[in-house]
N, C-alpha and C positions, 0 to 999 in steps of 0.2 A: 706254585707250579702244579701240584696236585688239584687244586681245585680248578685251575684253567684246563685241565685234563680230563676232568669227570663233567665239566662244561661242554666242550669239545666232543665226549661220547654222546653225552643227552642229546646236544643238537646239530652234529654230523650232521652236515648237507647230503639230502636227497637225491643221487644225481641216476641220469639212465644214457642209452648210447649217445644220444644228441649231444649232452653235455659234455661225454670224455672224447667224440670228435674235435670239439669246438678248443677243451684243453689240450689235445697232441697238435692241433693246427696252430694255437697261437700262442704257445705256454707260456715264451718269455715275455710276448708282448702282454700278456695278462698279470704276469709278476711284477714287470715294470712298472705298468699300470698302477699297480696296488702298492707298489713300494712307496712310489711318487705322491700318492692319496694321502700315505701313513705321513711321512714327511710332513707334507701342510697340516692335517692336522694337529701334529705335534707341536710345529711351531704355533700355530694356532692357538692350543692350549696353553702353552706357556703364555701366551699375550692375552687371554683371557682369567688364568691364573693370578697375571699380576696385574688387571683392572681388579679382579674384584677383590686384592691384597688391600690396593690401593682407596680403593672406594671406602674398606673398611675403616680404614685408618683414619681417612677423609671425615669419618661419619664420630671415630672417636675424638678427634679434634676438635669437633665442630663441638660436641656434648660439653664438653671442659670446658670451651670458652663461653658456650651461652650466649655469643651476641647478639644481636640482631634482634629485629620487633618477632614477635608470635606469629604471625600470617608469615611473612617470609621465611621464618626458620622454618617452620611446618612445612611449606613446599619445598624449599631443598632439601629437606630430609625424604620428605615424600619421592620427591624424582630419584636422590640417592638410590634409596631402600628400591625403586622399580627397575633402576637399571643394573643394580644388584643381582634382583633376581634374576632380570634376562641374563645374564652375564654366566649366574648359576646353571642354566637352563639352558644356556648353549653349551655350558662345559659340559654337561650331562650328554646332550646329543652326541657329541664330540666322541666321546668317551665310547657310549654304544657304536659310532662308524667305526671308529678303532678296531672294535672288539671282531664287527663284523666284518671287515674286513682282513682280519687276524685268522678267522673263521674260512674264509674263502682261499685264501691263503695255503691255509692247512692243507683244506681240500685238491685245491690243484697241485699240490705239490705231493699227495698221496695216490693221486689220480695218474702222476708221471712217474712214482715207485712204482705204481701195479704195472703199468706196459712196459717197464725196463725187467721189470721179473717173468716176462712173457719168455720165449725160446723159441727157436727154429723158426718158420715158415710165418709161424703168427704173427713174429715181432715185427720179421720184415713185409707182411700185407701191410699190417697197420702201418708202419716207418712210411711204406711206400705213399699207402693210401691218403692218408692223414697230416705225418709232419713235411714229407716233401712235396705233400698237394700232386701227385702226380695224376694223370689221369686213367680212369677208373679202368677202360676199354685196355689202354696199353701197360696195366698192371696185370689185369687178368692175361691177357694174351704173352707175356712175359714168364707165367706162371707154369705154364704150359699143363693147366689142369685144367676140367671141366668147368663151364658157369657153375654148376651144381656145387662139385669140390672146392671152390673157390669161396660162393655164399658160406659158404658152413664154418672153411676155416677162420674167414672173416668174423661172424657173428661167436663162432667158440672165442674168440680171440676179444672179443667185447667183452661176454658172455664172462671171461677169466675175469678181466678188469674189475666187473662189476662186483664180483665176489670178493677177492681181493678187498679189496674196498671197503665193502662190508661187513666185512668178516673185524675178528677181534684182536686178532694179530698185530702188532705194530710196525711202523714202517720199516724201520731197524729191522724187523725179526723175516720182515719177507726179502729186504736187500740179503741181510743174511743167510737166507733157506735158499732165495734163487743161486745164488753163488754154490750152493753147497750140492743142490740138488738139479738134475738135468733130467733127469728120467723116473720121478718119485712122485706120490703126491704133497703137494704141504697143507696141513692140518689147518684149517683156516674155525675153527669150534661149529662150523654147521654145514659145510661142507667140505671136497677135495679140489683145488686146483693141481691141477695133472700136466707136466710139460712136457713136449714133444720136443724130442728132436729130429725133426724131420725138413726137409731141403726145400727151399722153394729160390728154382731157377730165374732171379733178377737180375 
């Protein structure tokens, strides 16, 4: 577990606003997705697992027995041994989708802790904007603040996310601080994410 954690820090997916749009609009549909991926693979692996179990064994039987003329034995040894490796070589592939997909995973699901630790006016632009798909015009005019006021709290409200995010803190430690904290900063090791509580009329 600890080394799938110090994996996970090195190669943390790079994301910017595009991305945590893209995860608050379709999140479940994205985890489904990737649930559904992991599944086939797995089964997958396991029936590649037990070709190349089997192949083995295939290869140790054949050695024992010895039968067969020299040009024949040599080619089915020959195709064994090839389709051996591809067998190896897609487990391997396998293995890396897995991982990255484990990887993606992570991400979107650290990407929906950071907006759930948002507060006041932020959470619900974004809620509005983002996961009910509402429309951009009849959010703002619901808001009853400026376009000006409007842009700002929206992009702070990415802006948080994105920090969050990057920051070192774990997902536990920020579900925990938001709960805890309404009106404080939380220490994220390079900067402060700062919550408001403040109204926004929808």
């Amino acid at each position: 577990e600890a080394v799938v954690r110090y994996i996970w820090e090195v190669c943390m997916l790079e994301i910017n606003d595009v991305y945590i749009k893209g995860i608050l609009g379709d999140h479940t549909i994205l985890l489904e997705n990737i649930h559904k991926r992991i599944l086939d693979i797995h089964s997958e692996l396991l029936d590649t697992d037990g070709l190349i179990r089997s192949l083995s064994i295939k290869k140790i039987d054949w050695d024992k027995e010895g039968g067969g003329s020299g040009g024949i034995k040599k080619d089915l040894t020959d195709a064994m041994l090839m389709h051996q490796r591809l067998a190896r070589e897609r487990e391997l592939e396998l293995r890396t989708e897995m991982f990255r997909l484990t990887e993606e995973e992570e991400s979107i699901n650290r990407v929906w802790v950071c907006f759930h630790a948002l507060r006041g006016r932020e959470y619900i632009l974004l809620d509005c904007l983002y996961v009910q798909k509402l429309p951009y015009k009849a959010v703002q005019e619901d808001s009853h603040v400026s376009h000006r006021t409007f842009e700002k709290v929206r992009m702070q409200a990415l802006k948080k996310i994105l920090r969050m995010y990057e920051s070192e803190i774990s997902n536990l430690q920020i579900i925990n601080l938001s709960n805890k904290l309404s009106d404080k900063p939380i220490d994220t090791g390079s900067s402060h994410v700062r919550y408001e509580q403040l109204t926004l009329k929808i």
